[in-house]
Rosetta silent file (secondary structure, phi, psi, omega in degrees, C-alpha in Angstrom):
SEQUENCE: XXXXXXXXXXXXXXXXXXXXXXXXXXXXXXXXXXXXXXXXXXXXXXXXXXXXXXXXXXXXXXXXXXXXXXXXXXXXXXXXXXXXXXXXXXXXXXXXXXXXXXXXXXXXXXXXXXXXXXXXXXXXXXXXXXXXXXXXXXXXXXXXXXXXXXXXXXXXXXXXXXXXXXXXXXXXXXXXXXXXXXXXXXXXXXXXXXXXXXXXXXXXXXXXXXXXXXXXXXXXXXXXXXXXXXXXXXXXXXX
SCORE:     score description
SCORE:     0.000 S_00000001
   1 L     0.000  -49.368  157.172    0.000    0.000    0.000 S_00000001
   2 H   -25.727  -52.819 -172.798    3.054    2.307    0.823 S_00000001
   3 H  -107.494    5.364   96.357    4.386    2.502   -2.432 S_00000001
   4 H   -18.674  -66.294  172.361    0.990    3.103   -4.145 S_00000001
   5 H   -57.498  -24.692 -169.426    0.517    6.092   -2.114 S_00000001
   6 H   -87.701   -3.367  171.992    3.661    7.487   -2.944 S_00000001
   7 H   -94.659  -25.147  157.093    3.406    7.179   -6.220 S_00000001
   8 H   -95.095    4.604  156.522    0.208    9.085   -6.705 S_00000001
   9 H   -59.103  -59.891  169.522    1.330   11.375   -4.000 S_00000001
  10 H   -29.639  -59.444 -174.980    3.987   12.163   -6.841 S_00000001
  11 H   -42.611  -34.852 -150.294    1.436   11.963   -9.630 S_00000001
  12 H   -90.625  -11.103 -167.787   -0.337   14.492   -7.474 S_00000001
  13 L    64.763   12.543  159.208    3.116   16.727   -7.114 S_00000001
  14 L   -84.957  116.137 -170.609    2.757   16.559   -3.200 S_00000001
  15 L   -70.579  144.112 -162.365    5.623   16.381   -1.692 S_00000001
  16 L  -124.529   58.356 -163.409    5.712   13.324    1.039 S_00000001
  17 L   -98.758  125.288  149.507    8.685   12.653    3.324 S_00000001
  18 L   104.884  -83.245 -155.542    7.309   10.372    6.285 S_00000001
  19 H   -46.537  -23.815  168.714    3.535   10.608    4.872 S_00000001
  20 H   -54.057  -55.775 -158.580    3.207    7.559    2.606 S_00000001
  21 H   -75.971  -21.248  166.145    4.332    5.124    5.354 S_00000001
  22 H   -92.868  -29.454  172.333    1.719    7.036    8.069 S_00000001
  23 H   -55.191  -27.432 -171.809   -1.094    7.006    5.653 S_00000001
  24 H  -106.878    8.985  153.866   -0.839    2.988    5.020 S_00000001
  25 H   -76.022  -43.634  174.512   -0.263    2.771    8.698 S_00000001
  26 H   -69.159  -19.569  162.949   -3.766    4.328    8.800 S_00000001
  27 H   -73.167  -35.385  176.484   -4.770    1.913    6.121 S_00000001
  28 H   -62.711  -67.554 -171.126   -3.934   -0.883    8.197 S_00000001
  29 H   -69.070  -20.994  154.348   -5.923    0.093   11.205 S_00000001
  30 H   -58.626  -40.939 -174.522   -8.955    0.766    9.086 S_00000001
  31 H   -74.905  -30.811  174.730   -8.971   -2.449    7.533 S_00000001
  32 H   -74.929  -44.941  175.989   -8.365   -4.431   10.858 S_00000001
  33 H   -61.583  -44.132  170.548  -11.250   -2.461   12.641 S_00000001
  34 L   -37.443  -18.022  169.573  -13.503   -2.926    9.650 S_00000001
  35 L   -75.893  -14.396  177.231  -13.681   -6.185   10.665 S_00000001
  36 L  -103.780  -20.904 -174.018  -15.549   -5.521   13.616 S_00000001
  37 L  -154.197  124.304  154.824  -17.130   -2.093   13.118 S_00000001
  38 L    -2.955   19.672 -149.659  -18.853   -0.520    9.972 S_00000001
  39 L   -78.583  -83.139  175.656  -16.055    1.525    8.709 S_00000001
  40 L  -115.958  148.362  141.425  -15.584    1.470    4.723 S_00000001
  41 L   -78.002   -7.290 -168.809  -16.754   -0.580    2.379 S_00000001
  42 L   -98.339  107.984 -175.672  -13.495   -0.511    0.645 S_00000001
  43 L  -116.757  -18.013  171.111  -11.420   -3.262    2.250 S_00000001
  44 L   -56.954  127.873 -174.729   -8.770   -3.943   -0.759 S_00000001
  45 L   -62.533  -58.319 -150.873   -5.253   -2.423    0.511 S_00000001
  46 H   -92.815   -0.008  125.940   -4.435   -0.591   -2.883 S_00000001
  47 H   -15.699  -51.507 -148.630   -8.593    0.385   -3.019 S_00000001
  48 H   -98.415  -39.811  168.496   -8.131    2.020   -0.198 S_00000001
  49 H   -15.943  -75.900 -148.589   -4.759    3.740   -1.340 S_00000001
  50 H   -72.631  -32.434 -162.307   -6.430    5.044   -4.095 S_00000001
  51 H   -85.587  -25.663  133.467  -10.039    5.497   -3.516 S_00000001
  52 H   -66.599  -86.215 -156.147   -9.645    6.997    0.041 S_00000001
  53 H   -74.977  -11.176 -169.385   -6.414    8.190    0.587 S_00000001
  54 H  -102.729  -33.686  159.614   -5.039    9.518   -3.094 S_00000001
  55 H   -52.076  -69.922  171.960   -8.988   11.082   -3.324 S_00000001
  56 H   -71.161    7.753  179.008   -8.637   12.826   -0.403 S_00000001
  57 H   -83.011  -54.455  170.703   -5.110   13.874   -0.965 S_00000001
  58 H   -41.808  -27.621  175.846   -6.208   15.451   -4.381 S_00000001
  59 L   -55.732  -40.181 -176.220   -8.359   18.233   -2.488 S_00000001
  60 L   -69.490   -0.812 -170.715   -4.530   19.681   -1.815 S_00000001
  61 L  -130.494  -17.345 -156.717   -4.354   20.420   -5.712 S_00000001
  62 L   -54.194  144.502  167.046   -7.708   20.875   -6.835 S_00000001
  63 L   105.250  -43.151 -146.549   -7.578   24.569   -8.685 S_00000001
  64 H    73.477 -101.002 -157.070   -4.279   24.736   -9.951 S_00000001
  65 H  -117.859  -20.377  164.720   -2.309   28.052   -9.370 S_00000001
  66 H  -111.888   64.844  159.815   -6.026   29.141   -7.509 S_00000001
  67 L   -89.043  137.622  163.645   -5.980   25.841   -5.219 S_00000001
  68 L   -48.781  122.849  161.124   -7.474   26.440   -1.991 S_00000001
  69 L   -50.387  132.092  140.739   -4.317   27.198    0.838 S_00000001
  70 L  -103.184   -1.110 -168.492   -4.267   24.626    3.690 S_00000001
  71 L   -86.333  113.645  152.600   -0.917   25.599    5.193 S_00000001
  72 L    83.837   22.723 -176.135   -1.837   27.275    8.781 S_00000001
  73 L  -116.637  145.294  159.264   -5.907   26.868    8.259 S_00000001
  74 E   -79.671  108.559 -147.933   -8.511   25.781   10.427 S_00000001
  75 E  -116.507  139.544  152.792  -10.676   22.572    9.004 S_00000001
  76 E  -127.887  138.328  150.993  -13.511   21.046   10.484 S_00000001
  77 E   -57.964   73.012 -158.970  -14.360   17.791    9.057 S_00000001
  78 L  -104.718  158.497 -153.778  -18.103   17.178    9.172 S_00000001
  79 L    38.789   64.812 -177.393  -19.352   13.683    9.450 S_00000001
  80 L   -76.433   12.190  167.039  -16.220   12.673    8.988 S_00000001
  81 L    58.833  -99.792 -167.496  -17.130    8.867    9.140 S_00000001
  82 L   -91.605  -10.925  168.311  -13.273    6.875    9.209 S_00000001
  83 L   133.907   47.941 -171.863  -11.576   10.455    8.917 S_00000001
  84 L  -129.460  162.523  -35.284  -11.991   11.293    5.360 S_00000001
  85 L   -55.548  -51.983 -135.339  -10.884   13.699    3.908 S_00000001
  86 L   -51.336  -37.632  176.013   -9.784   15.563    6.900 S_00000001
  87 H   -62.144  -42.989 -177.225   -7.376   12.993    8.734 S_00000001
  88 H   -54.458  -60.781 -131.020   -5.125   11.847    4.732 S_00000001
  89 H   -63.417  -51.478 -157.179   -5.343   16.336    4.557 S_00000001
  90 H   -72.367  -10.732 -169.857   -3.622   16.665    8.089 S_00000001
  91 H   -84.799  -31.993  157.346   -1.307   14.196    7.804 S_00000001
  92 H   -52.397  -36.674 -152.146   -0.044   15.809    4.224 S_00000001
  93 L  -123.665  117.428  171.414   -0.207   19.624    5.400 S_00000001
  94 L   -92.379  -10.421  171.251    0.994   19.271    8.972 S_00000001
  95 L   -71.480  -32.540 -159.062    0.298   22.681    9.676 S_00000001
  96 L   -74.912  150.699 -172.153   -3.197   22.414    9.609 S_00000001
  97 E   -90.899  136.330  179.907   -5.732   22.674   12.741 S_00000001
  98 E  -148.052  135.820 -161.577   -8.027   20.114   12.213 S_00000001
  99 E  -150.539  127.471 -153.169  -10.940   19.244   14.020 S_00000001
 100 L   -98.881   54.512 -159.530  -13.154   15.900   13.189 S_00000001
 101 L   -53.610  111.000  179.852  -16.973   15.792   13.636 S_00000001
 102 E  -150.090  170.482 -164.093  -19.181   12.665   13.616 S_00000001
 103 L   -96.598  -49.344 -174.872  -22.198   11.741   15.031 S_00000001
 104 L   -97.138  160.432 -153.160  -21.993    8.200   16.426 S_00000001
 105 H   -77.532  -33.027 -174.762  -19.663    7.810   19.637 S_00000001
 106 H   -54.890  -51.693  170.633  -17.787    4.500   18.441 S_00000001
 107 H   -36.192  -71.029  176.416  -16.254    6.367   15.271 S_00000001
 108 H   -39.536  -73.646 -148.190  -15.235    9.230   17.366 S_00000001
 109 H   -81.643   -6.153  169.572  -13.155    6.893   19.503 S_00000001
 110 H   -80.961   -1.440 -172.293  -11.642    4.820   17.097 S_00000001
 111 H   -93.939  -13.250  164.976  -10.579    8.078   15.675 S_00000001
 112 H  -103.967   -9.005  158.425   -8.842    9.404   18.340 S_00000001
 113 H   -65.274  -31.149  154.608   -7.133    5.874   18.958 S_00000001
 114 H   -57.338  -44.822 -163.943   -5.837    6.476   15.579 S_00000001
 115 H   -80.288  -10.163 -172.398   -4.594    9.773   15.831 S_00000001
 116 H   -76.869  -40.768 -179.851   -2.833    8.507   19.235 S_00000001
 117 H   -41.022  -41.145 -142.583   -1.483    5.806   16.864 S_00000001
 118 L  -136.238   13.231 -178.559   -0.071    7.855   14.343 S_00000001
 119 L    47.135   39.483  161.843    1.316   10.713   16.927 S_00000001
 120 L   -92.510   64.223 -161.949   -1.544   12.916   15.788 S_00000001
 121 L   -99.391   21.144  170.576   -2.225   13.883   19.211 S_00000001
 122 L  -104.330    8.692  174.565   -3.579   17.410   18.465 S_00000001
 123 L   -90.999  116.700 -164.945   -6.492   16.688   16.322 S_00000001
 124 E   -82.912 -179.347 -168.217   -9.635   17.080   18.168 S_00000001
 125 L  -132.477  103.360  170.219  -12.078   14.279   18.070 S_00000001
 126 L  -106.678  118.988  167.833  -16.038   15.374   18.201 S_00000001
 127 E   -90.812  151.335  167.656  -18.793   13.584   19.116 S_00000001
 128 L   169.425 -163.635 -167.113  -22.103   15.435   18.456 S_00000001
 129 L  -126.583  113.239 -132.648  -24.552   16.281   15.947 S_00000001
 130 L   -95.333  -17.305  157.523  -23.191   18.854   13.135 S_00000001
 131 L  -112.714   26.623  157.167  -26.404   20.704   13.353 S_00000001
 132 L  -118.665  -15.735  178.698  -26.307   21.237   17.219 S_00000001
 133 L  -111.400   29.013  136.038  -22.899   21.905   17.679 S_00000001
 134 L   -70.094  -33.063  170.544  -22.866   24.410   14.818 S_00000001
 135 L   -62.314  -38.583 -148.084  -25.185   26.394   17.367 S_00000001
 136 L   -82.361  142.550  160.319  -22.766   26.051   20.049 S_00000001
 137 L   -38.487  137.154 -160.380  -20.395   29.269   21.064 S_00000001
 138 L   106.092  -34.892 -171.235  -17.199   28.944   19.388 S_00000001
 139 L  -122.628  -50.216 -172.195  -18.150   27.048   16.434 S_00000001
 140 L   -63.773  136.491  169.628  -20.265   29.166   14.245 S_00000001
 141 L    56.425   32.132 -179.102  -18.472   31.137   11.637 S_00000001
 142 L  -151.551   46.654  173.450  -15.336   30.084   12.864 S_00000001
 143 L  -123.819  156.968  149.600  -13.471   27.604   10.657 S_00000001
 144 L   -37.334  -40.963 -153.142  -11.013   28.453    7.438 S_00000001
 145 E  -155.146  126.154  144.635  -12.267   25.519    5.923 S_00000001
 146 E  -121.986  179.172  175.392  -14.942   22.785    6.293 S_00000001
 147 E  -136.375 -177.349  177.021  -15.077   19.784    4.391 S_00000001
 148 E  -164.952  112.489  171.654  -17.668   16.956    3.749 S_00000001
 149 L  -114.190   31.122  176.009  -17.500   13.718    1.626 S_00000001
 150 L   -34.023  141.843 -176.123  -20.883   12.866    2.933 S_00000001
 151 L  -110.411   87.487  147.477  -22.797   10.991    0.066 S_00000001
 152 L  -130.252  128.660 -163.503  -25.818   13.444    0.871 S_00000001
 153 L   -46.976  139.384  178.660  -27.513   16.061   -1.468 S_00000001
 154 H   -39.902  -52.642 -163.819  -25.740   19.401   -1.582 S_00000001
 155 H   -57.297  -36.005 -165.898  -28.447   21.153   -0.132 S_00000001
 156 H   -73.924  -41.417 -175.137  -28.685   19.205    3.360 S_00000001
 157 H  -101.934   29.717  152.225  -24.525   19.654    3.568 S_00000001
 158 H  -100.259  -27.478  158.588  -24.536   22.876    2.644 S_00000001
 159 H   -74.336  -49.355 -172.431  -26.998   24.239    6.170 S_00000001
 160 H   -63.087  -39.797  169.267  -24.977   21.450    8.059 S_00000001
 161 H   -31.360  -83.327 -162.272  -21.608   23.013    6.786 S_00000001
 162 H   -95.204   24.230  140.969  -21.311   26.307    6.214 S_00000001
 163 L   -41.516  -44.972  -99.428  -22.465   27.271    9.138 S_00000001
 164 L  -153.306  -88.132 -154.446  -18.951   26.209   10.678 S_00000001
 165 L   -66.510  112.123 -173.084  -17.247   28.620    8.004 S_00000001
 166 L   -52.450  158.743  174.071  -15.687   32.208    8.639 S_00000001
 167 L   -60.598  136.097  146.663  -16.075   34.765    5.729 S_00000001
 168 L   107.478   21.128  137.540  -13.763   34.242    3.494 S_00000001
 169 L   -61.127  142.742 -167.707  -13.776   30.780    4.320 S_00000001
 170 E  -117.390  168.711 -172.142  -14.478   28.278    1.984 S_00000001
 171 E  -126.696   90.747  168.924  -17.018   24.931    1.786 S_00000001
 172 E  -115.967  123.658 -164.368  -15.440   22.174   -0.008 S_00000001
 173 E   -97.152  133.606  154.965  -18.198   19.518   -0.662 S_00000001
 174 E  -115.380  139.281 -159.543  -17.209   16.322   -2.583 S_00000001
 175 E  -128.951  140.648  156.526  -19.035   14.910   -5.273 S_00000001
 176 L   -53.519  167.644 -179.651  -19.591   12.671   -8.585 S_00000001
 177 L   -70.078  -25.801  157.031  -19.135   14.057  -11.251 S_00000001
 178 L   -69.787    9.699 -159.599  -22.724   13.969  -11.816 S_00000001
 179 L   -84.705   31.652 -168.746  -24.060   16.353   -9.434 S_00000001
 180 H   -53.737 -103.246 -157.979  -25.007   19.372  -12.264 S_00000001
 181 H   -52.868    4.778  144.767  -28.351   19.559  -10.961 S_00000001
 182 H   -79.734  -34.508  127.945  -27.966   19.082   -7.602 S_00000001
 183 H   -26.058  -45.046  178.463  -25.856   22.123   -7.800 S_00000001
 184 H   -86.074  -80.608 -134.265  -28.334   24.106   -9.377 S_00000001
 185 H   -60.262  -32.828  171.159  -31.114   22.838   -6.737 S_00000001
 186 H   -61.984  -38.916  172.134  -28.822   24.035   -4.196 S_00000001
 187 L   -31.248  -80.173 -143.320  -28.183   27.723   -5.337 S_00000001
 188 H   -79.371  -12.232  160.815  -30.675   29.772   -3.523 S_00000001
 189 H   -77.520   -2.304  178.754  -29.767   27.761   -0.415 S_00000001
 190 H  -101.501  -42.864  155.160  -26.379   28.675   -0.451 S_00000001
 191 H   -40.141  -38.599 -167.310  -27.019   32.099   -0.915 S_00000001
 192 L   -92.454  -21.406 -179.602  -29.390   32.351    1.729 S_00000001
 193 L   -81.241   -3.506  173.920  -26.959   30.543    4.098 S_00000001
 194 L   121.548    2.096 -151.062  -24.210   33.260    3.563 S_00000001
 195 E  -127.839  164.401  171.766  -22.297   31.599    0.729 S_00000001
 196 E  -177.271  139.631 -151.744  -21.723   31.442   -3.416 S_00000001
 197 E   -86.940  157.653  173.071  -20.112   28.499   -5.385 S_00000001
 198 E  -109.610  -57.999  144.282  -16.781   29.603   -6.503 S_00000001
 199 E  -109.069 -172.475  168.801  -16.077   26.592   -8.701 S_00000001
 200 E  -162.091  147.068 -144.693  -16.130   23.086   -9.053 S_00000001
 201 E  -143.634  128.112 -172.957  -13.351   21.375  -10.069 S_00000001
 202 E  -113.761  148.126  170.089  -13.024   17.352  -11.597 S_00000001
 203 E  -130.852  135.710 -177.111  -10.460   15.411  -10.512 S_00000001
 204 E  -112.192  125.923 -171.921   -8.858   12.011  -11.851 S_00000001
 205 L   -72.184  128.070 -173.261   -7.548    9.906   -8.529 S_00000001
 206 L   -70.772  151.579 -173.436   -3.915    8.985  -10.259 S_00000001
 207 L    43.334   38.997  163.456   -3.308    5.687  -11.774 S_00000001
 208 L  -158.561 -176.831  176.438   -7.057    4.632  -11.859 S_00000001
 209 L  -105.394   13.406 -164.667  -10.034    5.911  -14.133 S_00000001
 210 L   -85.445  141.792 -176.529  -12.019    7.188  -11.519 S_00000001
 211 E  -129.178  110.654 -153.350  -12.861   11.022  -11.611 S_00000001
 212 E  -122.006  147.756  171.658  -14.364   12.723   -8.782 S_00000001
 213 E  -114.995  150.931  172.769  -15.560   16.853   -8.491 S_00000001
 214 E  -126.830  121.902  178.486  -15.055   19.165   -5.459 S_00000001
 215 E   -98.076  131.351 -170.407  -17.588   21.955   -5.600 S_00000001
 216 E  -101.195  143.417  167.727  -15.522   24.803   -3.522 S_00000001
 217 E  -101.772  111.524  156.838  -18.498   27.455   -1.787 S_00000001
 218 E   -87.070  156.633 -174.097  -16.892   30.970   -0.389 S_00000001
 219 E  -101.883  123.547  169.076  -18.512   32.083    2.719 S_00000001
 220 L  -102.179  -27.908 -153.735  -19.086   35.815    1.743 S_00000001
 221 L  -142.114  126.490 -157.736  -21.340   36.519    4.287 S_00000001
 222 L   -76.662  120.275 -168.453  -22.132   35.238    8.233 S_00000001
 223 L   -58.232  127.024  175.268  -24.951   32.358    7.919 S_00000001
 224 L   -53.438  157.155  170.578  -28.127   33.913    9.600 S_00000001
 225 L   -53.202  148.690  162.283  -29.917   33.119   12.849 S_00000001
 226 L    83.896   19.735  150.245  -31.954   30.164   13.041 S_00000001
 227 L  -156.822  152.988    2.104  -29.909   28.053   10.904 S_00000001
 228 L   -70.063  153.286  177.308  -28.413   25.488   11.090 S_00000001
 229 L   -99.750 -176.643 -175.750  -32.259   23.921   12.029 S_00000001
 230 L   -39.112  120.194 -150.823  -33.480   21.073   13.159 S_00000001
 231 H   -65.189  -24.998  163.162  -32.129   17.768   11.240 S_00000001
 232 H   -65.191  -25.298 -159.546  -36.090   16.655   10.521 S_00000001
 233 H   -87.722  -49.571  168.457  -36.813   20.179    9.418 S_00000001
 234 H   -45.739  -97.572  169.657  -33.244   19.696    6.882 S_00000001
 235 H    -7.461  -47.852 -175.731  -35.026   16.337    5.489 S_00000001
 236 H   -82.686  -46.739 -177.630  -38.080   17.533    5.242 S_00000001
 237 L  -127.691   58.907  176.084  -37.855   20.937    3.496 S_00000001
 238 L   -51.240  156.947  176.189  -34.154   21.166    2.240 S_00000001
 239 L   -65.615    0.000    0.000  -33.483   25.053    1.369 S_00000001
């Protein structure tokens, strides 16, 4: 698995000293807890390389010569399930404050047994509910970055999101490639939450044929009171 990542970390032009060999140490402890707990479906070692870790690696390039900066930003990660993207991002860009958000309590704790693992011991580890702790003092409007590679329609993870994101902060949601009109269905909710997409950007995960988009959202504006709401009220009436 080691020398798969490091060879699309090349492909990818990200430089890697140290980071191949802790990312397929983090493949290894995903695949042995998957046997026991819900983690990925993706249990093939150079699967996971690519399809996890060389996906979420790609997020550092996305853009070109106007890729989003991670060096010295604050990320929250919401529903970050086994740590993706946010755990492959910190372990590339070591600078970055990164803070991991998931809903069930089990996740959370294998995820800070990882990060203990992998001498990531400053990455916090949240349990909660990303549209109650988005409420909470502290949290609103006051990350750099959030990310999401939830497979849930843009609208519902754009009120859990960008809530979490300072102006001039960005939203980067990952997607198929298909998601034109779930983009457009999203617009006036993004707008109303404080936000406007700045692109979207396709990506091909090196050495495979798979092609993935990251739609990036600027925060222009501080998301109004009274959202995010209630997670039946999201379900029920997305914006």
């Amino acid at each position: 698995m080691v020398e798969r990542i490091r060879a699309g970390l090349e492909a990818l032009g990200i430089p890697s000293p140290g980071a191949a060999a802790t990312l397929s140490r983090y493949g290894e402890l995903l695949i042995e807890k998957n046997k026991v707990m819900n983690l990925t479906a993706i249990t093939e070692p150079d699967q996971v390389a690519d399809l996890h870790f060389l996906d979420c690696a790609a997020l550092l390039t996305i853009g070109g010569e106007r890729a989003v900066s991670f060096r010295d930003k604050s990320l929250i990660d919401v529903g970050t399930g086994a740590g993706f993207p946010g755990l492959p991002l910190r372990i590339l860009e070591p600078s970055l404050s990164l803070t991991l958000l998931d809903s069930l309590g089990k996740r959370v704790t294998w995820l800070e047994e990882v990060c203990s693992g992998l001498g990531l011991e400053d990455v916090r580890c949240i349990h909660a509910r990303a549209e109650e702790q988005a409420l909470l003092k502290g949290w609103r409007d006051a990350f750099d970055i959030a990310t999401s590679r939830a497979v849930a329609d843009l609208r519902l993870l754009c009120e859990l999101c960008l809530p979490y994101v300072k102006v001039g902060g960005v939203f980067l949601a990952m997607k198929s490639t298909d998601c034109d009109q779930e983009l457009s269905a999203a617009g006036r909710g993004i707008q109303l939450l404080g936000g406007r997409v700045q692109a979207a950007w396709d990506y091909t995960i090196p050495g495979t044929d798979v092609t993935h988009r990251v739609v990036v959202i600027e925060k222009t504006s501080p998301t109004p009171r009274g959202y995010p709401r209630r997670w039946a009220k999201i379900q029920k009436a997305p914006l």
